[in-house]
N, C-alpha and C positions, 0 to 999 in steps of 0.2 A: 712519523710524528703526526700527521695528518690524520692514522685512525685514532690515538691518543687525545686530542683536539673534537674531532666530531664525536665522539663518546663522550667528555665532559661537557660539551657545551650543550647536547643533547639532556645530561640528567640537570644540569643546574635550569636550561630553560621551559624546560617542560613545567614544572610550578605556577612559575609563572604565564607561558601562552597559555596555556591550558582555560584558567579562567578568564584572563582577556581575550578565549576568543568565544569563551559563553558557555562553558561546562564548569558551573561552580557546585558549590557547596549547599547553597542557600535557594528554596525553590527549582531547582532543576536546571533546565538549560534556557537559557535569556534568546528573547527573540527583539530583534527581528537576526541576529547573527548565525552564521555557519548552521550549530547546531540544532536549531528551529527547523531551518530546512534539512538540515540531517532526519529528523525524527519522524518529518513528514513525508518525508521520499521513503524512509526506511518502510513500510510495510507495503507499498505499494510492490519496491524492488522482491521482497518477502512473500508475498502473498497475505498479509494481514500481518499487525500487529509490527512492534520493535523484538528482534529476535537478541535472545539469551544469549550473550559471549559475541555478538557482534561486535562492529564496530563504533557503533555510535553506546554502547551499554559499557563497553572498553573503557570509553574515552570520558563518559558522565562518572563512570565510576573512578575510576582518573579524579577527575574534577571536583569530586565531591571527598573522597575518602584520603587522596593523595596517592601514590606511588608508592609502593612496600618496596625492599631490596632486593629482590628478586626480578621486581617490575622495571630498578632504576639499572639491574645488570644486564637486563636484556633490549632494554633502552640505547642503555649507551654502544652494546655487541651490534645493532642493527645502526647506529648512527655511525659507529666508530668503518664497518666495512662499507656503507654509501661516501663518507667521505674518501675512503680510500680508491672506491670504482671513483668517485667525481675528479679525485687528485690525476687517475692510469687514464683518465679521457683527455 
């Protein structure tokens, strides 16, 4: 029941944290929050620039375009088995 539970709670709230926590739609990602400092660590960790398919270009694209079904099935596969390790601990 528990991976059932973290698999939906997972796609219903990702919409929503997502842009409260500064990856929206509109101008990019809002500072001074998380993703500000994401953007700016990002090339350093990189060796220049925000790389292609990372995480912080994931999570803006996220933010900005929404989640496709694909994004919200593998979403919820990755929440649904951390709730299940968190439940066996």
């Amino acid at each position: 029941m528990e991976y059932i539970l973290g698999g939906a709670a997972a796609v219903v709230a990702a919409p929503i944290l997502l842009p409260a926590m500064g990856f929206t739609a509109f101008g990019g990602v809002l500072a001074p929050l998380l993703p500000s400092q994401m953007v700016a660590l990002a090339p350093v960790l990189s060796g220049g620039g925000v790389p292609a398919g990372g995480m912080v270009a994931l999570l803006q694209s996220a933010g900005a375009a929404g989640i496709s079904e694909a994004g919200n099935a593998a979403l919820a596969a990755v929440w649904a088995v951390a709730a299940g390790v968190a439940n066996a601990l």
